[in-house]
N, C-alpha and C positions, 0 to 999 in steps of 0.2 A: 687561446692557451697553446701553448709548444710541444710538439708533439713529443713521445717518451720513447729516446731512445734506451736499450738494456745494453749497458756497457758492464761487458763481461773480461776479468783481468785476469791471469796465471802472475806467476813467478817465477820471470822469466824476461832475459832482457833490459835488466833496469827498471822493472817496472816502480821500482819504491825512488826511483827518482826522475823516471819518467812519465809517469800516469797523467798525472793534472797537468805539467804544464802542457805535453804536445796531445793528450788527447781531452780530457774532461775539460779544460778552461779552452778550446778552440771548439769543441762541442757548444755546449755552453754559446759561446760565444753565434754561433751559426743557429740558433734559437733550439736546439734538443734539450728537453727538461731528462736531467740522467736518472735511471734506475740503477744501480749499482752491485754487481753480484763478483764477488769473487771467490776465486778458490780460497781452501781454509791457508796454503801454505801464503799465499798473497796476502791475505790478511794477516799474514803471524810479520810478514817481509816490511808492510808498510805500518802496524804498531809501529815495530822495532824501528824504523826508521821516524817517526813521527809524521809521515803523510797520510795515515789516516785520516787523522783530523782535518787535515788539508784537504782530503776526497771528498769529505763529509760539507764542506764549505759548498760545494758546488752542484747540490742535491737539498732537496727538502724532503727528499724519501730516505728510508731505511739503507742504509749501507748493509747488503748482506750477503755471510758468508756461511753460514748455517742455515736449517731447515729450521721453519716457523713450527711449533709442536700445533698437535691435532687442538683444533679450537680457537687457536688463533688465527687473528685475523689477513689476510693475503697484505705487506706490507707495501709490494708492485702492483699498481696496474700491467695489465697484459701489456707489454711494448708488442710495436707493428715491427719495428727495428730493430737488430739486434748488432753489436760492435763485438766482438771478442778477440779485443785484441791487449797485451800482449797474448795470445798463446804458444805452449807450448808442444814442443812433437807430441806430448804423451797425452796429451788434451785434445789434440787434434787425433791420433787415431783413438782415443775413447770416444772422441767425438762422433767418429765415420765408424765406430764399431757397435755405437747402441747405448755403452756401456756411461752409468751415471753414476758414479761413488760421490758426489760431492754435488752442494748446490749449485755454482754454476754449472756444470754439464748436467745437472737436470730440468734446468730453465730452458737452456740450448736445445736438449734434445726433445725435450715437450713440443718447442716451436717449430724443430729440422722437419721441412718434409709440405708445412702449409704453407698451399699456395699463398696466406693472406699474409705473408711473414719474411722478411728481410733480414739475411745474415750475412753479416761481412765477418770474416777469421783473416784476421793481421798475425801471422806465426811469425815467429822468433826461433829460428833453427841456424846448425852449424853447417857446414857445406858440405861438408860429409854423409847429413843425414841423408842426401839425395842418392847416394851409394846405396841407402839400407833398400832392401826389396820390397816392403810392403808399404813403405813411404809414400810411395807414387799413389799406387794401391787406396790410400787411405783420401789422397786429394780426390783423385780422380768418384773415389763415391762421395762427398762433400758436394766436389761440381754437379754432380747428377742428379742431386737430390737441391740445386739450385742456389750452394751457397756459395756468392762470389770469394775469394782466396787471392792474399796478397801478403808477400812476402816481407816482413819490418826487416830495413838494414841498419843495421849496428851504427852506422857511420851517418845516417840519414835520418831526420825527423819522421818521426811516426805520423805527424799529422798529416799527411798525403793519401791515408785509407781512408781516414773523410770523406775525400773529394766517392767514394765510392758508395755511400751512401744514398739514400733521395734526399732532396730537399726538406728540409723542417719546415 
């Protein structure tokens, strides 16, 4: 069986018409079965564009972007791996701040920190953001705490943060 990567998405970046082709259909393809966790705005992003459905093709798990109520059943297996990419600046310093308003950064941050758990964060930032002061601040606790970090370029296929992953 394929191992279960948690492919975690913001809104950000194109993600409502980038997600499946350059990362879940080349996941996919490189044998990771997806768990799919997104922010609520990413999910409101890819309805509205119809790749919902689309996501949903490339998964035989739950697509989710809400917490499961008390008593129901866990819809993910615990992924060893976790992809969160597109993210954005504000997902990534919630990310490096603790803070989890939303299902995926409570997945994220449940897993940040165990050795037995692999995070890659694909950010989607303006060139400016590197100006902001706490910006740095916010990678550099990410790095310490073990999460590899790479930058999506606008201009460049996202499928490249793959290659950073382990093998399925």
């Amino acid at each position: 069986m394929s191992r279960v990567l948690g492919l975690v998405a913001a809104s950000c970046g194109g993600v409502e018409t980038r997600l499946c082709a350059e990362l879940a259909a080349p996941a996919v393809r490189r044998g990771w079965r997806l768990a799919v966790t997104l922010t609520p705005t990413a999910a409101r992003w890819l309805t509205a564009s119809g790749e919902l459905d689309r996501v949903r093709q490339f998964t035989d798990l739950e697509v989710r972007s809400e917490p499961r109520l008390p008593g129901e059943p866990r819809p993910h297996p615990d992924p060893e791996v976790f992809l969160f990419a597109p993210a954005t600046a504000g997902s990534v310093a919630k990310l490096a701040l603790g803070l989890a308003d939303n299902q995926a950064l409570t997945v994220l941050g449940d897993a940040l920190g165990d050795p037995q758990v692999t995070i890659v964060v694909g950010y989607s930032v303006r060139d400016t953001r590197f100006g902001h002061p706490a910006w740095q601040r916010h990678l550099d606790v990410l790095a310490s705490a073990g999460v590899q970090l790479h930058r999506l370029a606008g201009d460049r296929s996202w499928s490249g943060v793959l290659d950073l992953l382990p093998v399925s």
